[in-house]
PATI-887077 format. One record per residue: residue in one letter; x, y, z of N, C-alpha, C in turn. Coordinates in steps of 0.02 Angstrom, whole numbers, plus 32768, in hexadecimal, padded with zeros to 4 digits. Example, Ala and Ser with C-alpha at 12.3 -4.5 7.8 and 13.67 -1.06 7.14 Angstrom:
a82947EE4818682677F1F818682947F5B8186 s82827F90816282AC7FCB816582858002818A 
//
This chain:
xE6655A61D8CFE6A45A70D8F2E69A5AACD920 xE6C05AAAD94CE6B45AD3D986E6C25B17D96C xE6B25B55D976E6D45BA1D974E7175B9CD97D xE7315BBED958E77C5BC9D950E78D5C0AD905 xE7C45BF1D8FFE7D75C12D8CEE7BF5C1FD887 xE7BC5C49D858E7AE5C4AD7FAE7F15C46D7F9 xE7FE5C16D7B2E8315C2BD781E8155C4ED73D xE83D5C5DD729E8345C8DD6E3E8015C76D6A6 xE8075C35D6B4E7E05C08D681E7975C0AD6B0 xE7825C0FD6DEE74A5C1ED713E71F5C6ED706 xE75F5C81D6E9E7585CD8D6D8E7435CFBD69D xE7315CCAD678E7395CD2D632E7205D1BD617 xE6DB5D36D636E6CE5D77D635E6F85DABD634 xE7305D9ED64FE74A5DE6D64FE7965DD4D61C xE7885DB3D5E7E7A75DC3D59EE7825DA4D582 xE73D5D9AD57EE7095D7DD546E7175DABD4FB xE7295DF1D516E71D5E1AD4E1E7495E1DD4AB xE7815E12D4DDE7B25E05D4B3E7B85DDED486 xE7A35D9CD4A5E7BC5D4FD494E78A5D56D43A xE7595D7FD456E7285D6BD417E7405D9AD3F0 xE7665DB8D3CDE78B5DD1D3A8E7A15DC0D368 xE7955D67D379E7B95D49D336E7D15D02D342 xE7F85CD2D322E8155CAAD320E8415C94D36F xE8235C75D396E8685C65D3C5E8845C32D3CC xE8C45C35D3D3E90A5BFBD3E3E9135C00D425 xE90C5BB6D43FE90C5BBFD494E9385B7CD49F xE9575BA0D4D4E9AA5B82D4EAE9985B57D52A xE9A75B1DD52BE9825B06D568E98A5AD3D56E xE9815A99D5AEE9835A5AD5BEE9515A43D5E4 xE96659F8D602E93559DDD622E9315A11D666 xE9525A58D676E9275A5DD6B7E90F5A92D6A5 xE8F25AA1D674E8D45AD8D656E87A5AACD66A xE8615ABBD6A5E81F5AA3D6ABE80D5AD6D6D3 xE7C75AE7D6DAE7945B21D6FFE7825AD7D748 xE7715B07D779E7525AF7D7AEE7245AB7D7B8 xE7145AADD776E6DA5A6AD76BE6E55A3AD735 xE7355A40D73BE7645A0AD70EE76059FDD6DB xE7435A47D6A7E7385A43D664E76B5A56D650 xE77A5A3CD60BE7C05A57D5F8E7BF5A9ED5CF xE7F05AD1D5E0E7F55B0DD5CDE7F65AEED574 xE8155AC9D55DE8095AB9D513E7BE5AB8D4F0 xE7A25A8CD516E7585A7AD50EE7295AC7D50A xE7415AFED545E70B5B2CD548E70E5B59D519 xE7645B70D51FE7675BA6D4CEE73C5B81D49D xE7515B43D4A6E7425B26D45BE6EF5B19D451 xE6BC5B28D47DE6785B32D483E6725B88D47F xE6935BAAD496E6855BF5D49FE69E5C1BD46C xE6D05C22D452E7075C2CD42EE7155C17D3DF xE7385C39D3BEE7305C1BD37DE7925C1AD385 xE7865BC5D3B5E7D45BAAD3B3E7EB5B79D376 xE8235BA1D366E8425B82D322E88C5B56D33C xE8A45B5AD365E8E05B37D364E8FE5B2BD3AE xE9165B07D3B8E9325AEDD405E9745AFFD3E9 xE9A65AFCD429E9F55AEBD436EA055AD5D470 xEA345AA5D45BEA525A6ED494EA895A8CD4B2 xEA9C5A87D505EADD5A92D51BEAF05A5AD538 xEB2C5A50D549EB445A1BD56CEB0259E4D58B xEB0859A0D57AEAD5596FD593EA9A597ED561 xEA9659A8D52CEA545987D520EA1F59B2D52C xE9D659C0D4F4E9AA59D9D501E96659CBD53F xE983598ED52FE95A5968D570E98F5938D5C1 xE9C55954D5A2E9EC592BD5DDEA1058F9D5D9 xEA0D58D8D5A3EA245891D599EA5D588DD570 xEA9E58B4D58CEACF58A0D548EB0E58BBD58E xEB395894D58AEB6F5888D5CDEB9058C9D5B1 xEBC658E4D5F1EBE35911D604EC1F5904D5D1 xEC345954D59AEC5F5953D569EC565934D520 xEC2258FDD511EBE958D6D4EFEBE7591CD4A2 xEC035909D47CEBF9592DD434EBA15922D422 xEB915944D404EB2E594BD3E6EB4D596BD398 xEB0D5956D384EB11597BD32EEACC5979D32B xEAAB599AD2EBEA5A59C2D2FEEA2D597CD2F0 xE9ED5988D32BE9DC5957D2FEE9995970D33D xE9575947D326E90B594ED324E8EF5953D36F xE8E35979D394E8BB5950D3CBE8865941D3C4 xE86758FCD3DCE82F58D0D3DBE8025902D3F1 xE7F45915D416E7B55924D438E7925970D3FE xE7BA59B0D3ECE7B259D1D3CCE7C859D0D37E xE7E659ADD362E7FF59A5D31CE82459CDD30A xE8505A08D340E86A5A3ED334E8CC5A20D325 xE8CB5A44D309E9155A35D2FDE94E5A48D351 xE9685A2BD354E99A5A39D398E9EE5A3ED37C xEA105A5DD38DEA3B5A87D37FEA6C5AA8D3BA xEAA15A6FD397EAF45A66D3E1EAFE5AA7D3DE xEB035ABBD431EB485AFDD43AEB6A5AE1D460 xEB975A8CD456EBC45A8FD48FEBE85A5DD457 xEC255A4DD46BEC505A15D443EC7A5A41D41D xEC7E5A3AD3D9EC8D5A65D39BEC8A5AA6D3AD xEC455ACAD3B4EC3A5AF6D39EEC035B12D3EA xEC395B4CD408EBE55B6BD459EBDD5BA6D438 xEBDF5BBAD3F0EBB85BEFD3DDEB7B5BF2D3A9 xEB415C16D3B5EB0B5C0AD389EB355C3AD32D xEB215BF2D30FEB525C14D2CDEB155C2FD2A7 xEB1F5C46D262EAFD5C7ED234EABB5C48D22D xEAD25C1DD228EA815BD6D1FFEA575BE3D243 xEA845BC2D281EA4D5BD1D2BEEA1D5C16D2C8 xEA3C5C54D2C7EA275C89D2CEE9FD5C89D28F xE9E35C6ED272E9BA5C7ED21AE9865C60D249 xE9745C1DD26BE9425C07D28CE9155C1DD2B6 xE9245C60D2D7E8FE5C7AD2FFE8FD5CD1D30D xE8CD5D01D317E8D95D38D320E8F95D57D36A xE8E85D28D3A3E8CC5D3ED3D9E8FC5D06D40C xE9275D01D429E9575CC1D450E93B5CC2D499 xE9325C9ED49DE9025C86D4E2E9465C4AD505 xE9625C66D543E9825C36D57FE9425C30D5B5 xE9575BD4D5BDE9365BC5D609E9665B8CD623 xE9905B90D64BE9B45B59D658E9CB5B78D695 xE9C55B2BD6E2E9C95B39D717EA1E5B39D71A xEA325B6FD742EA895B77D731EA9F5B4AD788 xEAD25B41D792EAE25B2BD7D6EAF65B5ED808 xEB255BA6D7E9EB415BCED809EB795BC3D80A xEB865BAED7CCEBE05B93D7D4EC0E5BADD7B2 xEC3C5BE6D7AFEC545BF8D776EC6A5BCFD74F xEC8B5B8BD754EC9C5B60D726EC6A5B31D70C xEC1A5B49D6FCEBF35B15D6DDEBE75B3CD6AA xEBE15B12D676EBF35B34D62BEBA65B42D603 xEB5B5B3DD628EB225B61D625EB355BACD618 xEB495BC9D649EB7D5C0ED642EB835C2ED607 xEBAC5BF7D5F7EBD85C36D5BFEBBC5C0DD56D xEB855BE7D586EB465BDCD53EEB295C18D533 xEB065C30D563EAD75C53D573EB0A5CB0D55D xEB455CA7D56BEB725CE6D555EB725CEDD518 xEB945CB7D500EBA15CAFD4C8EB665CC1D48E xEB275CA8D498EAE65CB6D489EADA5D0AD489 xEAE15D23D4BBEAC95D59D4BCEB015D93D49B xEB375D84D486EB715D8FD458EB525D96D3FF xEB435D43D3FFEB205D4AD3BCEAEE5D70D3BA xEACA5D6FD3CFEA8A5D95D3E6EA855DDED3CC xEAA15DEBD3F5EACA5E3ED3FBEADC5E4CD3A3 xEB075E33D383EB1A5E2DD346EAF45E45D30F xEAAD5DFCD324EA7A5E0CD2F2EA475E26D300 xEA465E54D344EA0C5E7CD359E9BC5E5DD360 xE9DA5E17D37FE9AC5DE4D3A3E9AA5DE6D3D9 xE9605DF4D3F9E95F5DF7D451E95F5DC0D46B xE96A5DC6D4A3E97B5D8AD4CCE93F5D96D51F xE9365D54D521E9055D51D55AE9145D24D593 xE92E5D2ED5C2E94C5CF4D5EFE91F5CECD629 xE8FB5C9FD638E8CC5C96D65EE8EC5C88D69F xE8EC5CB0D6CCE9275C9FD713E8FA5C77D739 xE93C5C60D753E9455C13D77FE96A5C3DD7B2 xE95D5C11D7ECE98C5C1AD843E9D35C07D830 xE9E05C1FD851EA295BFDD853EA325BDDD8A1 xEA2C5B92D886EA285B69D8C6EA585B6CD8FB xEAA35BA6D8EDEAB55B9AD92AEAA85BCED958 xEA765C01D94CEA575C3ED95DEA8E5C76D939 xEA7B5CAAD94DEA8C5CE5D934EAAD5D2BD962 xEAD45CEFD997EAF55D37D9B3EB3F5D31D9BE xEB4D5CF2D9D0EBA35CCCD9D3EBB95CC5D998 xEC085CECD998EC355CEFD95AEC635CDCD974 xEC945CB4D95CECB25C7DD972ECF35C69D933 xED235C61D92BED375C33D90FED7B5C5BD8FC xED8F5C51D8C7EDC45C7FD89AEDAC5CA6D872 xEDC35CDFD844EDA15D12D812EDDC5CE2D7E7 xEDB85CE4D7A8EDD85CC9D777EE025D09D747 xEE3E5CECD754EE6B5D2FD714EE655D0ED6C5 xEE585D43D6A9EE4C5D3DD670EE5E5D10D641 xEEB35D10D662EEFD5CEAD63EEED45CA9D631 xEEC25C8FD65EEE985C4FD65FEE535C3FD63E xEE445C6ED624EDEF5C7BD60DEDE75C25D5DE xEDB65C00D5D7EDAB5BC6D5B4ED585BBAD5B5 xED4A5B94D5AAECFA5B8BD5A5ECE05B60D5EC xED0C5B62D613ECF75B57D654ED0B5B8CD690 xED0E5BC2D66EED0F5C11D6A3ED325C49D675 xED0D5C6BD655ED265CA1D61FED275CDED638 xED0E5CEAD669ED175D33D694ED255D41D6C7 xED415D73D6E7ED515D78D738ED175D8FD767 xECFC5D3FD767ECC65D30D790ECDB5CFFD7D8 xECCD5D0FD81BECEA5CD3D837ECC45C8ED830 xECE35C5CD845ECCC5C17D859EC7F5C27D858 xEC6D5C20D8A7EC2A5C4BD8A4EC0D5C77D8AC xEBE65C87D881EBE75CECD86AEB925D0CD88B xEB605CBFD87DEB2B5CE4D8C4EB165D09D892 xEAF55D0AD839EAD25D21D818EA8A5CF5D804 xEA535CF5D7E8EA285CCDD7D5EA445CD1D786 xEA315CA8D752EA455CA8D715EA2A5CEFD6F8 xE9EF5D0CD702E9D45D48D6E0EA0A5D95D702 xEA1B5D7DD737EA525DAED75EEA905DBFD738 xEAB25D74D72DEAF95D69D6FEEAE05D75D6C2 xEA9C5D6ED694EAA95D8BD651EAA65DD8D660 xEA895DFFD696EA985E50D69AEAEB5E61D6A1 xEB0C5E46D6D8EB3B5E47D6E5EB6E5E32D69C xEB6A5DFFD674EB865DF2D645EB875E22D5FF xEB415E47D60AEB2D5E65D5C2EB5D5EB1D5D5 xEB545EC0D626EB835EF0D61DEBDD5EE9D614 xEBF05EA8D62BEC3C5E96D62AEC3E5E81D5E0 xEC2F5E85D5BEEC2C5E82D57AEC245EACD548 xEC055EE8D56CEBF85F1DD53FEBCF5F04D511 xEB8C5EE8D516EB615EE4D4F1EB2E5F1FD4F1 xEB335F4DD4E0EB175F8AD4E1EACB5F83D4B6 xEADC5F74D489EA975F6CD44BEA675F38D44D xEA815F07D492EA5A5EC6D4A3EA0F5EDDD4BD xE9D55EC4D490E9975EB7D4BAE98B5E87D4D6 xE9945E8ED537E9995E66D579E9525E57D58C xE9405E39D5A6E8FB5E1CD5B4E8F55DFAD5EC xE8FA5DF1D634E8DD5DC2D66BE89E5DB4D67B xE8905D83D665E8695D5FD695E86D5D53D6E5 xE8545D94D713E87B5D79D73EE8505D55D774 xE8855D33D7A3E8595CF9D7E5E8225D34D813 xE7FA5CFDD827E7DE5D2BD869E7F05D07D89F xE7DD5D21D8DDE7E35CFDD90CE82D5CECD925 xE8595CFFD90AE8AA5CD4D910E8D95D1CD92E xE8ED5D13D960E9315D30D991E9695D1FD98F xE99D5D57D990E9DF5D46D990EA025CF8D9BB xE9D95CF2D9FDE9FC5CDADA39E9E15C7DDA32 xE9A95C8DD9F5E9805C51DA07E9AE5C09D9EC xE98E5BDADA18E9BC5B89D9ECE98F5B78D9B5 xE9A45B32D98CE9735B2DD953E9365AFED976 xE9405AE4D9A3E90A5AC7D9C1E8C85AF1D9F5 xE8DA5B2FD9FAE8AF5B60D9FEE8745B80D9D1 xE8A65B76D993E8725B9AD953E83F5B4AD93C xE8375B29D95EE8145AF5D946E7F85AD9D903 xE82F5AECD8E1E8395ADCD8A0E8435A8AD88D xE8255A6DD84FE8545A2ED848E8915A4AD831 xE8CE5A05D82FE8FC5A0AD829E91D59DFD7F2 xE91F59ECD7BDE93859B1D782E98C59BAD776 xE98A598AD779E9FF5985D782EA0259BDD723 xEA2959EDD748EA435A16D70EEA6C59EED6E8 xEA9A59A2D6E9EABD5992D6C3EAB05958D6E8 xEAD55918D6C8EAC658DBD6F1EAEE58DDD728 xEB2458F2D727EB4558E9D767EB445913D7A8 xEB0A5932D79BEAFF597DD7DFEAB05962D7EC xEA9D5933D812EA5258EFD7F7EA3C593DD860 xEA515940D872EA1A5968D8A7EA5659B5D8C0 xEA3559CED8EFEA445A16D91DEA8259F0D93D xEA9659C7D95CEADB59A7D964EB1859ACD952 xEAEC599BD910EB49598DD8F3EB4659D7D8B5 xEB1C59F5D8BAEB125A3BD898EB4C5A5CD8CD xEB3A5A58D904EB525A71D94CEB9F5A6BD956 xEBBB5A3DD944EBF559FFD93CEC1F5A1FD8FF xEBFE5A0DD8D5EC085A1FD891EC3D5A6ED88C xEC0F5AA9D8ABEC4A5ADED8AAEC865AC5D8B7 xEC995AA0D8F6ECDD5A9ED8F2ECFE5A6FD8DA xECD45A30D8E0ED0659E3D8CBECFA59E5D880 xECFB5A0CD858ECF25A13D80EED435A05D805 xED5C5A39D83EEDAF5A3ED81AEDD459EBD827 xEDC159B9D82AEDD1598CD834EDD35961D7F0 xEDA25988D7C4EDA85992D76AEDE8598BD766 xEE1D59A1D77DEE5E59B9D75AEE8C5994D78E xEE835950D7A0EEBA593AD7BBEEA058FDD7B5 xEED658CFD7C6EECA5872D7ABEE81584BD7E2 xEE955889D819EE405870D835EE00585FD842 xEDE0584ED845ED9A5825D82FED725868D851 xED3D588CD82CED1658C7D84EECCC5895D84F xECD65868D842EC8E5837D854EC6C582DD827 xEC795834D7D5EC65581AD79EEC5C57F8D7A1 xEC2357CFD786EC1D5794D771EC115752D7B4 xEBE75798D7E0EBD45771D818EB74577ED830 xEB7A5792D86EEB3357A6D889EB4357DCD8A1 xEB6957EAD8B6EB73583AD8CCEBAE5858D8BC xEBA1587AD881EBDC588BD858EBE758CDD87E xEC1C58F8D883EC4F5922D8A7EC46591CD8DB xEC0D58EAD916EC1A58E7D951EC4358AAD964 xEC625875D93AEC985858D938ECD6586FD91F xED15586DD941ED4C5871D935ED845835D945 xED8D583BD91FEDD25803D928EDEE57CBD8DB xEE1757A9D8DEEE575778D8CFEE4E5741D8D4 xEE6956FED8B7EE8B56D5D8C9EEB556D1D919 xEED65700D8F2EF275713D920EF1E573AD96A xEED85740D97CEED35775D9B0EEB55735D9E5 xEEC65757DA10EEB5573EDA63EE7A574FDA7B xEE42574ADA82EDFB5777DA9AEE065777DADB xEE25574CDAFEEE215767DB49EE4557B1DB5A xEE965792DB30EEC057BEDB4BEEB55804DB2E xEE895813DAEAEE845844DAD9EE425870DAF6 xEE27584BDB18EDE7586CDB41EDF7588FDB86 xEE28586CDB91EE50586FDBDEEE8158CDDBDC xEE9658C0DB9FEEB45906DB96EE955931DB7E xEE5C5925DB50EE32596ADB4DEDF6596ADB93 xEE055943DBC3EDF15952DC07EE0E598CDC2E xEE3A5974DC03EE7D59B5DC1AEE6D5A12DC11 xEE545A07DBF4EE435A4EDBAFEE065A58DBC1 xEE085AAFDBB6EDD55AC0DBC4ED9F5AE3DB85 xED625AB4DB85ED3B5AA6DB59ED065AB6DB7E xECEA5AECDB92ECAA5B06DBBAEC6F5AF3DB7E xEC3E5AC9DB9DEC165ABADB82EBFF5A7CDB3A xEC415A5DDB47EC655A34DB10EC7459DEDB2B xEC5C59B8DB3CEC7F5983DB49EC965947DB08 xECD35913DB20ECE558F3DAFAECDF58B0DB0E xECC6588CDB05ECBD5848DB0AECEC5803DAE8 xED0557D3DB0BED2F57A0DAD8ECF9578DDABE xED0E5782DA79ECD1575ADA4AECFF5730DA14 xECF356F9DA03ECF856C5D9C2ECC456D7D9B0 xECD056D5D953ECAA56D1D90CECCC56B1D8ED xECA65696D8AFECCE567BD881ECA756A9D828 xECAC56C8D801EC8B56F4D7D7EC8556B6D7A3 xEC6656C7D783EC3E5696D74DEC6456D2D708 xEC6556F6D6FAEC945717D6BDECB65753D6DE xECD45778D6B9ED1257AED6B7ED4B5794D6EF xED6B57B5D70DEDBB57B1D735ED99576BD765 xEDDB5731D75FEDD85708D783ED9D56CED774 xED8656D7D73AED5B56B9D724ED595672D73F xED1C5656D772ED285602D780ED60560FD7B5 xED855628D7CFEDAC561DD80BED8E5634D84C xED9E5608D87CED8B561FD8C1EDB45667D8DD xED9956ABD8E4EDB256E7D90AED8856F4D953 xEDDC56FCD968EDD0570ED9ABEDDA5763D9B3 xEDB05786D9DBEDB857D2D9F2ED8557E2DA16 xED6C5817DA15ED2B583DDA4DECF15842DA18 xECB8584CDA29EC865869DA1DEC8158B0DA49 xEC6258DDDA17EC77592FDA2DEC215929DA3D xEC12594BDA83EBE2594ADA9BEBE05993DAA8 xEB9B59B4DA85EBA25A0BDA95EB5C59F9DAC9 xEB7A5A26DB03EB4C5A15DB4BEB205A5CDB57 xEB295A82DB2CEB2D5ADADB3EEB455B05DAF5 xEB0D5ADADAD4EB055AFADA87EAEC5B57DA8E xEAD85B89DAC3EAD75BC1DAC7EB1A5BECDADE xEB4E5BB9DAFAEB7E5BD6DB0DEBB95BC1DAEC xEBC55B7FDAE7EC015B62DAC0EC1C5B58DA85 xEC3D5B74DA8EEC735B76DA4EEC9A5B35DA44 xEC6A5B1BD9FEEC7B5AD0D9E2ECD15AE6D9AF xECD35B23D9A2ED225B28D96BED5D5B1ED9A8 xED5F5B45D9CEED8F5B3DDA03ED9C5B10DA21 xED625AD5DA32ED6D5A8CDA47ED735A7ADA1A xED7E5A69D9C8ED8A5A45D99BEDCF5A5DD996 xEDF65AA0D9A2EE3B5A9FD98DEE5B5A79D9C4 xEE265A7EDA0FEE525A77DA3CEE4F5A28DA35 xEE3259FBDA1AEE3D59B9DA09EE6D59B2D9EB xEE6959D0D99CEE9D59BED98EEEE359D5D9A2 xEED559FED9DCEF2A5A06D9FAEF3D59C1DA0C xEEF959A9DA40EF095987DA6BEF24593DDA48 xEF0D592ED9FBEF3758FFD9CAEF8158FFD99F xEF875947D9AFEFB65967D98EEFFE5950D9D1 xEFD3595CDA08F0045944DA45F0155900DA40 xEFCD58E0DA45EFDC58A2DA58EFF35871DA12 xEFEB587FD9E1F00F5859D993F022588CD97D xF058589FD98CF08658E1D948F09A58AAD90E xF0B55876D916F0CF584BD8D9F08E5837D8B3 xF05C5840D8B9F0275815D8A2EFEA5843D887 xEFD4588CD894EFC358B0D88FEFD658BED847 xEF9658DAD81BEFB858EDD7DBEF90592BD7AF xEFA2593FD795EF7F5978D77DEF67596FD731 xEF355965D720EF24595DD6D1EF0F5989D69F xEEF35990D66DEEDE59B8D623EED15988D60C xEE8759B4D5FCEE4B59BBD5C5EE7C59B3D588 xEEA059DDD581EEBA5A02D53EEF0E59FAD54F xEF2F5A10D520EF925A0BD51BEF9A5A51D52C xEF685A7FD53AEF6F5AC4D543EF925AD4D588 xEF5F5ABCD5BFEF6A5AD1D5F3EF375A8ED626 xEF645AADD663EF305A66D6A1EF015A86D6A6 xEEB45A5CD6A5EE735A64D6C9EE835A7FD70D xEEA95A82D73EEE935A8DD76FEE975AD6D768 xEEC25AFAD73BEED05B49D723EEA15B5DD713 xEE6F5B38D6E6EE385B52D6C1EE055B4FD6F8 xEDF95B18D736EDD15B12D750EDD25B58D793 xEE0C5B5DD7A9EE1E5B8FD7CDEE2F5BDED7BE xEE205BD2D778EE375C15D755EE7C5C43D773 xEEAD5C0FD766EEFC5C1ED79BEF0A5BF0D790 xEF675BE7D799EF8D5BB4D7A0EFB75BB5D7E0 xEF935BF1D800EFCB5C09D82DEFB85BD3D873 xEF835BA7D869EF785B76D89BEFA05B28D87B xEFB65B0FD84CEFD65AE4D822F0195AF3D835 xF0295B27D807F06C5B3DD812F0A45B58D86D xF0695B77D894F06D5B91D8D2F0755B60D903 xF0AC5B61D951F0A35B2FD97BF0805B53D9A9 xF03F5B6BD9B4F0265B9AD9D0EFE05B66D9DF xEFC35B67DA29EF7D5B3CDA34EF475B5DDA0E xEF1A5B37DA13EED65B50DA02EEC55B9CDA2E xEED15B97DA52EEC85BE5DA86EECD5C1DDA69 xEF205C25DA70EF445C46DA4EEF3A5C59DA05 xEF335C1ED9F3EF1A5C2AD98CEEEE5C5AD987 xEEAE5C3FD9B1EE695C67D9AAEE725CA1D9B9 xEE9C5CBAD9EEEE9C5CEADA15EEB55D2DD9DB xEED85D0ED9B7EEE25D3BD988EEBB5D5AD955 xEE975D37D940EE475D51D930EE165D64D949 xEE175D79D989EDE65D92D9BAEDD85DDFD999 xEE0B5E11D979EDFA5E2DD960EDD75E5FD928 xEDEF5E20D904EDD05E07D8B5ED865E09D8AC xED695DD2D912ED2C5DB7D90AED005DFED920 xED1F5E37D957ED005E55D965ECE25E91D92A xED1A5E8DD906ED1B5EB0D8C1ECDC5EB3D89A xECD35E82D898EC9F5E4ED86EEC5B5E55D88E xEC5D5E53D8DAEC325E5BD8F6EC0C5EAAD8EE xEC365EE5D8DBEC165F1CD8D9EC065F1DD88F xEC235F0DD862EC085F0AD81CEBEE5EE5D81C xEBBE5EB3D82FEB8B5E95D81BEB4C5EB4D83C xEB4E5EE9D858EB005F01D88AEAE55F35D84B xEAF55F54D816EAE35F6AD7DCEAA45F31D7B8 xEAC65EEDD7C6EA8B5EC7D78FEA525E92D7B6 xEA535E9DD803EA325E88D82EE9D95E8BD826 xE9C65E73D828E9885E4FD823E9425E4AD861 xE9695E3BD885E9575E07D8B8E9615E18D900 xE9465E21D942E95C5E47D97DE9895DF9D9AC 
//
């Protein structure tokens, strides 16, 4: 492979010392691989005296659908026991923590405050902290680079396991960045922190720069696209709309039954989406919303992934549905608690509010700049 980037698992030298300490439990999935597509499982488990895996959402290896319950059970390749933190239970409990001295994260994150890798990896370093177990996190890029912050800051009121802190949309950290940043918003004081960190990798860069492979962090985020996409048409989670589940290009499809693709392309022609285009597109999804029915809407085309802001064209879509079907438009829950789109936006004040996407955001512009000076403390990376 051509020169490019190390990830953390590339790095291993600079926490060998650590790692060999004792027993390690390593948190991880299918995109936990080094530069020459070995799996970060495989190498601890040659270098290392690795005792135990844990699963997050999808699976140790990838293969278990989005929301999909797990209970413990063997992986083939190492004989090691594997062990859910998602469904039931996203905290490592007293039995898990008996398995290992030493907690080892490697999992490629998207940059999304609402992907729930996040707050595994928190949650972990919580227990951690507890039982005076270090933690070693092998950093990954964050594919949508590392300098655009973007989105809403999430208020607390809203905190859930798809955005637990007042982090925005996109916050422009690498995963080894957000566990510094996290260990201090947590007051983990007594935590032993550990990076592995990248070489070669810049704030400004895209993920197709660091010439990395690229293995879909979950099944439905399959390339840099719909990773890209994904920041904003996520919030499409929380309304009767099709975000492209259960298709080929999941969050870069949007749409209904009930929607018009011409007419709704025609008006976010209207809108200004610098660097964003929308396309009419028919799908028909093979499982989740609309299952087997023909939907009509756009495909979200990011043209100017260094400049464009995919959250702001995703609210400003769904204005532009909110205009064009108010009767038909609907707002859903996960849970009897509260709507996904609250949890997804960390606010209701865009649900509840007759205020555009503009305006909404605009109100967090200060939140984001906020954020922006407290995060140069756990910076990494130029």
């Amino acid at each position: 492979m051509e020169k490019g980037v190390l990830s953390g698992v590339d790095r291993l030298e600079t926490v060998a010392s650590v790692l060999r300490q004792g027993r390690v439990g390593l948190m991880t999935n299918a995109t936990g691989i080094s530069r020459d597509f070995r799996s970060t499982i495989e190498i601890l488990h040659q270098q290392f005296d690795l005792t135990a895996l844990f699963a997050v959402e999808h699976g140790i290896r990838g293969n278990i659908q989005a929301g999909e319950a797990i209970g413990v059970y063997q992986d083939e390749a190492t004989g090691l026991n594997v062990w859910p933190v998602y469904g039931g239970n996203h905290r490592l409990t007293p039995e898990m923590l008996e398995q290992f001295d030493i907690f080892c994260f490697d999992i490629q994150d998207v940059g999304a405050r609402f992907y729930t890798y996040l707050y595994a990896l928190s949650f972990a370093m919580e227990e951690c902290a507890k039982a005076g177990k270090p933690v070693v996190v092998l950093d990954r890029i964050n594919p949508l680079g590392g300098e655009l912050i973007q989105g809403t800051v999430l208020d607390p009121a809203f905190a859930s396991y798809v955005g637990m802190y007042p982090l925005p949309t996109r916050y422009g950290l690498t995963i080894g960045e957000y566990a510094r940043w996290v260990k201090k918003h947590l007051r983990l004081d007594s935590l032993e922190l550990h990076i592995a960190p990248l070489a070669g990798w810049r704030r400004g860069m895209m993920p197709w720069e660091a010439a990395l492979p690229w293995v879909a962090p979950s099944p439905n985020c399959p390339s840099f696209h719909s990773a890209f996409a994904y920041i904003g048409s996520c919030i499409f989670e929380g309304t009767n709309v099709s975000e492209g589940r259960g298709t080929t290009l999941p969050f870069e499809y949007i749409g209904a039954p009930w929607i018009d693709g011409d007419r709704l392309a025609r008006r976010m022609g209207e809108k200004e989406t610098t660097g964003i285009h929308f396309r009419p597109a028919w799908f028909t999804p093979t499982f989740s919303k609309h299952a087997g029915q023909l939907c009509a809407g756009v495909q979200m085309h990011v043209l100017n992934p260094e400049s464009a802001d995919p959250v702001a064209a995703a609210l400003m879509l769904l204005d532009g549905i909110r205009e064009l079907y108010p009767e038909k438009l609907e707002w859903v829950s996960w849970t009897t608690e509260s709507y996904t789109i609250d949890k997804l936006l960390g606010t209701d004040q865009y649900r509840r509010g007759t205020m555009d996407a503009a305006r909404f955001l605009d109100r967090f512009a200060e939140g984001r700049e906020r954020f922006r000076r407290q995060r140069e403390p756990f910076l990494l990376y130029e």
